[in-house]
C-alpha positions as CSV (number, residue, x, y, z in Angstrom):
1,X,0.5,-33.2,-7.4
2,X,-2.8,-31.4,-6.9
3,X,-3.5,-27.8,-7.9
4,X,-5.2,-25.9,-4.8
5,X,-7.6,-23.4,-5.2
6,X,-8.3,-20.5,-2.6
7,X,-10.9,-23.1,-0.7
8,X,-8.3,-25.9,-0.3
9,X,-4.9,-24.1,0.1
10,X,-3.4,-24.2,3.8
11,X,-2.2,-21.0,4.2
12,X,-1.8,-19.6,7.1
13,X,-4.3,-15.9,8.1
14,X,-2.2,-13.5,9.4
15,X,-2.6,-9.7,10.1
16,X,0.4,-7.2,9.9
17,X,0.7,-4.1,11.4
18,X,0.6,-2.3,8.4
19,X,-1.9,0.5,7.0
20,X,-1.9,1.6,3.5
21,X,-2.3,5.3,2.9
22,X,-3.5,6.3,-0.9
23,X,-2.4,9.2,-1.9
24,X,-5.5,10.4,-4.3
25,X,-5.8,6.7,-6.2
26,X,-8.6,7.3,-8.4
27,X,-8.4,4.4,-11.0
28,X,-11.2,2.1,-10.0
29,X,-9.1,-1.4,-11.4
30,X,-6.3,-0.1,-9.4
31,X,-8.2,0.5,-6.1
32,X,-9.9,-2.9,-6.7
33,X,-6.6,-4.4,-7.2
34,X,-5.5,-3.0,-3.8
35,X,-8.0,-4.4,-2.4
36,X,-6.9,-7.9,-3.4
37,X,-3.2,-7.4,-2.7
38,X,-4.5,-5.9,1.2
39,X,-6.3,-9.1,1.3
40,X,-3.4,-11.4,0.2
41,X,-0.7,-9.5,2.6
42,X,-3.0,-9.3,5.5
43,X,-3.1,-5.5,5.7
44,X,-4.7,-3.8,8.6
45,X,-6.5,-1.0,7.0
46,X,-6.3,1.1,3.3
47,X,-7.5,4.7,3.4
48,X,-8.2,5.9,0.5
49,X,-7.7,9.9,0.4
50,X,-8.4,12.3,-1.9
51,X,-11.9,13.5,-3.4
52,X,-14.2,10.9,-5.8
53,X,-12.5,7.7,-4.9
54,X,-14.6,5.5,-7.0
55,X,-16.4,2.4,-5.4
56,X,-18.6,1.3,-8.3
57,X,-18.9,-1.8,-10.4
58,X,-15.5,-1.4,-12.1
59,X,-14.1,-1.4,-8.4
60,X,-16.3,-4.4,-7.5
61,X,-15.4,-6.4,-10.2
62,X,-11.6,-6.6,-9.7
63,X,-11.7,-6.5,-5.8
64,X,-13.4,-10.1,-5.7
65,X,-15.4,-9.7,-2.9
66,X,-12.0,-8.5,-1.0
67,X,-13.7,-4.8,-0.1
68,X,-16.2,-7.0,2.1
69,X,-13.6,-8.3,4.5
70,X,-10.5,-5.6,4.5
71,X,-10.6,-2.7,6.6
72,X,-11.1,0.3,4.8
73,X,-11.9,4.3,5.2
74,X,-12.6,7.6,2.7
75,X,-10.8,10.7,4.1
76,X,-10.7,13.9,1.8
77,X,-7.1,14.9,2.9
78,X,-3.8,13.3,2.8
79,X,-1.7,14.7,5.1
80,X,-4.4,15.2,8.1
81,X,-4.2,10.9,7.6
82,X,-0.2,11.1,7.4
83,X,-0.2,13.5,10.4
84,X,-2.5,11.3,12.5
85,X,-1.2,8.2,11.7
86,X,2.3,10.2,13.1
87,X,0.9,11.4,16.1
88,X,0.0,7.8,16.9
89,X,3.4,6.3,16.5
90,X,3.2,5.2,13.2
91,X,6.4,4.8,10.9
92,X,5.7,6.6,7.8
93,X,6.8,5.0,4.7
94,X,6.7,6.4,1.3
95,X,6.9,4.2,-1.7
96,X,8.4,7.0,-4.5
97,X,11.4,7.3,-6.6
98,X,13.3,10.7,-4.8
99,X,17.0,12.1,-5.2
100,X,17.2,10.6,-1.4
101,X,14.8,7.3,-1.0
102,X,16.9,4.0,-0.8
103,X,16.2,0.9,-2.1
104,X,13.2,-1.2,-0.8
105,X,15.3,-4.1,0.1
106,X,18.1,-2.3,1.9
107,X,15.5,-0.8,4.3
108,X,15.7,-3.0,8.1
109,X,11.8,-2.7,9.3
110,X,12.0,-1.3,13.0
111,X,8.8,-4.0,14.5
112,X,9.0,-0.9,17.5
113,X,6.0,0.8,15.9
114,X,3.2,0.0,13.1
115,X,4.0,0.9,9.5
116,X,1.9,3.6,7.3
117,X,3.2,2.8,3.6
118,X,2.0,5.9,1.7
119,X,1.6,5.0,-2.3
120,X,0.4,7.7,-4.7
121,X,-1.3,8.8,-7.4
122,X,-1.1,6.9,-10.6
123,X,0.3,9.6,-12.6
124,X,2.2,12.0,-10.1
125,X,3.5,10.1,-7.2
126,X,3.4,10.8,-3.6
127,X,2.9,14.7,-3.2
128,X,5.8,16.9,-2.6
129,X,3.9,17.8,0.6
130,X,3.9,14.4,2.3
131,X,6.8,14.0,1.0
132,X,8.3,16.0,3.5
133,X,6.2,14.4,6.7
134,X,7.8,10.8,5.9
135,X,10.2,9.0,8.3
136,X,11.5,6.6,5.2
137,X,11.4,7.1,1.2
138,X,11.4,3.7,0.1
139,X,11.8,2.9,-3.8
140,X,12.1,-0.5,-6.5
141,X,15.5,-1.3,-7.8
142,X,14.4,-0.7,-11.5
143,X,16.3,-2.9,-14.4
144,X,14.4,-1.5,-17.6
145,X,13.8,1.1,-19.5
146,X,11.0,2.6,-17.6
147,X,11.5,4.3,-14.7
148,X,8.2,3.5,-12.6
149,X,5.7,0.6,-12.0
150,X,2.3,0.7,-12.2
151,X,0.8,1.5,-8.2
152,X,-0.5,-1.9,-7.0
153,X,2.2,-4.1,-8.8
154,X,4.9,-1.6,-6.8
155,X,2.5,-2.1,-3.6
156,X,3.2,-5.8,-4.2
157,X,6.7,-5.9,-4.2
158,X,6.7,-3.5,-1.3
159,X,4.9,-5.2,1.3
160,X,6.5,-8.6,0.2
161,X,9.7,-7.5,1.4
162,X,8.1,-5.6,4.4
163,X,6.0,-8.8,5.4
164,X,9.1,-10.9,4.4
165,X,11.2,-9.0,7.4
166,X,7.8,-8.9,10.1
167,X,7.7,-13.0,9.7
């Protein structure tokens, strides 16, 4: 058995029709790190939203060169994006713990239409506001004592079960 590294590995490029929404992500590790996880789960586009999204060394350094070959944009509002994205048939997926969301992996994927998954801030969620413009609340079976994940570990486990169903 031979270890592979990312230059010998086989796997297989892909795109999904999926577009990652940020809902005001300001943490430079974490919007490096969602950069990588874009990368590995062949995300169409991230747009980051909100106002100082930082794209600096500390960004840089966790992103791995990723930011150079996945799609990305800067808009100042949240729910112009959520709205757009709407208007051009987009599903729009929150990932947030709600009194009505349901479980990510009881959730069927509809392939009719692309998917905007809409994660949010690191310490308040997705907003109330686009909340309400959402076609799906989607949130983690938690097991522990903590109620919440950190953002790109929870963006992880999301779009392995969306890219799971897409395959």
């Amino acid at each position: 058995m031979t270890q592979l590294t990312h230059y010998t590995s086989n796997f297989t490029k892909k795109q999904f029709p999926i577009t990652i929404v940020c809902d005001n992500i300001s943490n430079a590790p974490n919007i490096g790190s969602l950069f990588r996880t874009a990368d590995a789960f062949g995300v169409e586009q991230l747009i980051f939203c909100g106002n100082d999204i930082p794209m600096g060394r500390k960004m840089t350094k966790t992103a791995r060169a990723t930011e150079k070959v996945v799609s990305f944009k800067i808009e100042e509002n949240t729910l112009e994006v959520v709205l757009g994205l709407k208007q051009k048939g987009f599903q729009i997926i929150a990932l947030e713990i709600t009194s009505n969301s349901i479980p990510l992996h009881t959730f069927n994927y509809s392939d009719q239409s692309p998917i905007a998954l809409v994660i949010g801030d690191e310490n308040f969620g997705v907003s109330e506001e686009i909340l309400k413009n959402c076609d799906h609340i989607l949130h983690i079976e938690m097991f522990g004592q903590n109620s919440s994940m950190n953002v790109v570990q929870a963006t992880s486990v999301a779009l392995y079960e969306l890219t799971k169903q897409i395959m």
